[in-house]
C-alpha positions as CSV (number, residue, x, y, z in Angstrom):
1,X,0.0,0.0,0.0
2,X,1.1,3.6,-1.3
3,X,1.2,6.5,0.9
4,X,-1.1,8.2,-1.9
5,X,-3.6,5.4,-0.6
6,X,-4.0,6.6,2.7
7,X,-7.3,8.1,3.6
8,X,-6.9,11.9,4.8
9,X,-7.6,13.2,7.9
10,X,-10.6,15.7,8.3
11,X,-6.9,18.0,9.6
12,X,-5.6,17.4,6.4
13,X,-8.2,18.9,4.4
14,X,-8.7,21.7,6.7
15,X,-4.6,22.7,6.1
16,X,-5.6,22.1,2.3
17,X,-8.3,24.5,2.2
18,X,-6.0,27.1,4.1
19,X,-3.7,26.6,1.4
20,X,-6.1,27.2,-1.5
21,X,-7.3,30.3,0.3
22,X,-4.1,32.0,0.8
23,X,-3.2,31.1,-3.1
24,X,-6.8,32.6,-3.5
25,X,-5.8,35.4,-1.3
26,X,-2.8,35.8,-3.1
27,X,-4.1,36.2,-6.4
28,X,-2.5,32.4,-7.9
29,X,-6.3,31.8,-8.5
30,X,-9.5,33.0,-9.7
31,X,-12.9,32.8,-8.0
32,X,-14.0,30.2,-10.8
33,X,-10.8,27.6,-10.0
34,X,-10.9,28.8,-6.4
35,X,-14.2,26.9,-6.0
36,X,-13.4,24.1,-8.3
37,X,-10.1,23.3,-6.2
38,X,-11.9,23.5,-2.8
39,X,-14.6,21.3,-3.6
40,X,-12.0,18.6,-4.8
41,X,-10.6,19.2,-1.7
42,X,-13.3,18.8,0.6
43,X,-14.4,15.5,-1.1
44,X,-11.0,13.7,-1.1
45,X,-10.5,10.6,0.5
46,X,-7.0,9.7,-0.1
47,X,-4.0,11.4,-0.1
48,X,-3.5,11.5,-4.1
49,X,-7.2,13.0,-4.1
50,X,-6.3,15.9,-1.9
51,X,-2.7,16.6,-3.6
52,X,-4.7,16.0,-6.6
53,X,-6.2,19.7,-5.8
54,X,-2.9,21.3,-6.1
55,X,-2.0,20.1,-9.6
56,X,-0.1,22.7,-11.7
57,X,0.1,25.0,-8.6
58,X,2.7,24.2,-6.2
59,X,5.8,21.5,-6.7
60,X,5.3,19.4,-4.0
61,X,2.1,17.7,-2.6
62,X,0.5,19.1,0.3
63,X,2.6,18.5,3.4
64,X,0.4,15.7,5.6
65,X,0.6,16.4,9.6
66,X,0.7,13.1,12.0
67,X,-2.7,12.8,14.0
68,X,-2.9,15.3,17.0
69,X,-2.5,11.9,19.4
70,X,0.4,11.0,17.8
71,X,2.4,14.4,18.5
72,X,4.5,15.0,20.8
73,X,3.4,18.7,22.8
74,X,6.7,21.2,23.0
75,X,8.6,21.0,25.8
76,X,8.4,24.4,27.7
77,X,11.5,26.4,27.4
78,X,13.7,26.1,30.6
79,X,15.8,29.0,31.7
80,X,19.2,28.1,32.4
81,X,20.5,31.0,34.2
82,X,20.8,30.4,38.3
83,X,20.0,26.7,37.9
84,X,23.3,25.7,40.0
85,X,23.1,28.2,42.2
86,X,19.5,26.6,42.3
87,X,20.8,23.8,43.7
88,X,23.1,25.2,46.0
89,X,20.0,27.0,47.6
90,X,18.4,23.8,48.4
91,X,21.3,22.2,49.4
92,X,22.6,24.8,52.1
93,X,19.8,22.9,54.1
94,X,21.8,20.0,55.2
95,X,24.4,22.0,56.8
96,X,22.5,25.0,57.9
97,X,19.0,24.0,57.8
98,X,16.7,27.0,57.2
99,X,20.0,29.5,57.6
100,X,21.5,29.2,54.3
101,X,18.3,29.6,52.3
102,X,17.4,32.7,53.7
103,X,20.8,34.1,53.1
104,X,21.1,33.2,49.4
105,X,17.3,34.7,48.9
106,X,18.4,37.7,50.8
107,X,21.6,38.5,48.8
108,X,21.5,36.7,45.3
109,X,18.0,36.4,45.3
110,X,17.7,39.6,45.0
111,X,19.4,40.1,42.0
112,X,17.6,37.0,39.9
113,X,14.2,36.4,40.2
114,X,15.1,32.4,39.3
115,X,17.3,32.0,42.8
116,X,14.9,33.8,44.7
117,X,12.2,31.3,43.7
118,X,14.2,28.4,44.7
119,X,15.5,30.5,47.5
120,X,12.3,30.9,48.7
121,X,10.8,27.5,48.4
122,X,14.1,26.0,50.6
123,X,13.4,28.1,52.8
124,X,9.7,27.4,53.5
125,X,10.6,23.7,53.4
126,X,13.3,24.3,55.9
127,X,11.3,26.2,57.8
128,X,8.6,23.6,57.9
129,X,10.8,20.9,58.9
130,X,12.4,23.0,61.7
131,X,8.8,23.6,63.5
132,X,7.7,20.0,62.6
133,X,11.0,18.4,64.4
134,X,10.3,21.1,67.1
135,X,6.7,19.8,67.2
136,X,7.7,16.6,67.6
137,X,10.7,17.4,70.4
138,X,7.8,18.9,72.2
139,X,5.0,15.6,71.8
140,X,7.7,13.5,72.0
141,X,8.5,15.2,75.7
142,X,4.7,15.5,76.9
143,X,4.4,11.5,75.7
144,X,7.0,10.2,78.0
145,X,9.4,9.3,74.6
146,X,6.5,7.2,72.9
147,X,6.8,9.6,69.9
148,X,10.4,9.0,69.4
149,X,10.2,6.7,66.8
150,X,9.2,9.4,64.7
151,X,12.1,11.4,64.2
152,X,14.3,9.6,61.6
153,X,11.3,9.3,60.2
154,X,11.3,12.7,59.4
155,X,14.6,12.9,59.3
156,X,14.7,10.5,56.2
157,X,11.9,12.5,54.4
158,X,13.2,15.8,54.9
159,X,16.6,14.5,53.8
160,X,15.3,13.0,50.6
161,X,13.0,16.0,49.5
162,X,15.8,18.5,50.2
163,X,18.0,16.5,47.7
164,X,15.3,16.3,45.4
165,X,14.8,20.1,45.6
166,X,18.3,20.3,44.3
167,X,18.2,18.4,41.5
168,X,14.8,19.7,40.9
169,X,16.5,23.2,40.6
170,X,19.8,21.9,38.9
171,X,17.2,20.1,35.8
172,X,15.8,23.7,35.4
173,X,12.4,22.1,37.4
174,X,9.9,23.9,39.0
175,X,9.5,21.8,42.1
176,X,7.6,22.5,44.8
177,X,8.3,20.7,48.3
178,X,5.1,19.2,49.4
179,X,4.0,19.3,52.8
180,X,5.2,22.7,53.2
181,X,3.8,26.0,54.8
182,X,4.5,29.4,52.4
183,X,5.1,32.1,55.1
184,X,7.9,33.5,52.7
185,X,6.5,34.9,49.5
């Protein structure tokens, strides 16, 4: 089986008729072989049909676009500027815990808005995990230990999230920690 065999998409014909009406628009066709060449368009079936239409008027058949399910949508432009300093935003949480973040948002952020985003999303995570291990110090102290458990829990989880924050940044994502309270806008 040809490609001229294929039946055309109702897409297809639509990007046909465009075509005939910016020749028509243009002046490469009267109002007579306008009409003539959109009706052969409209009723075409197969491909040779529809690049049947354009005989004597263009070289090349009309292009034919893939079905809408099978394109791929275009990936969103990522800025690349501040991405490493990104990741050293949500880093300076393991060694400083909500310290570093606020320092970077409060001297580089400052100058680009793309480290003051990540700037500021560290440092409502760190801030979040600061009052939810001091939270748990406190139930932990009322409940005679039986809470304990809890903290490398947490631990674990604020660990892995903070190191996904920084790749996150590094890959130009914009990631968002969950489980996090925005005081800092």
């Amino acid at each position: 089986m040809s490609t001229s065999d294929l039946l055309v998409t109702p897409a297809q014909r639509d990007r046909a008729v465009e075509i005939l009406q910016e020749m028509y628009a243009d002046g490469r066709l009267d109002r007579f072989e306008f009409d003539t060449r959109l009706e052969l368009a409209l009723k075409s079936r197969t491909r040779a049909e529809l690049n049947g239409t354009f005989d004597g008027l263009v070289s090349r058949p009309v292009p034919t676009f893939a079905p809408a399910a099978f394109t791929r949508p275009p990936l969103p432009a990522r800025q690349s500027e501040g991405r490493g300093m990104g990741l050293v935003t949500h880093w300076l949480g393991f060694p400083t815990f909500f310290v570093g973040p606020a320092l970077v948002a409060a001297g580089a952020g400052k100058q680009n808005p793309v480290i003051r985003k990540h700037a500021v999303e560290a440092l409502n995570f760190q801030l979040s995990a600061f009052g939810l291990f001091a939270l748990l110090g406190i139930v932990t102290g009322v409940t005679g230990g039986f809470t304990g458990f809890l903290f490398p829990l947490v631990g674990l989880v604020w660990f892995v999230l903070t190191g996904i924050g920084g790749i996150a940044a590094l890959l130009g994502s914009d990631f968002r920690y969950p489980f996090t309270l925005r005081m800092i806008h």
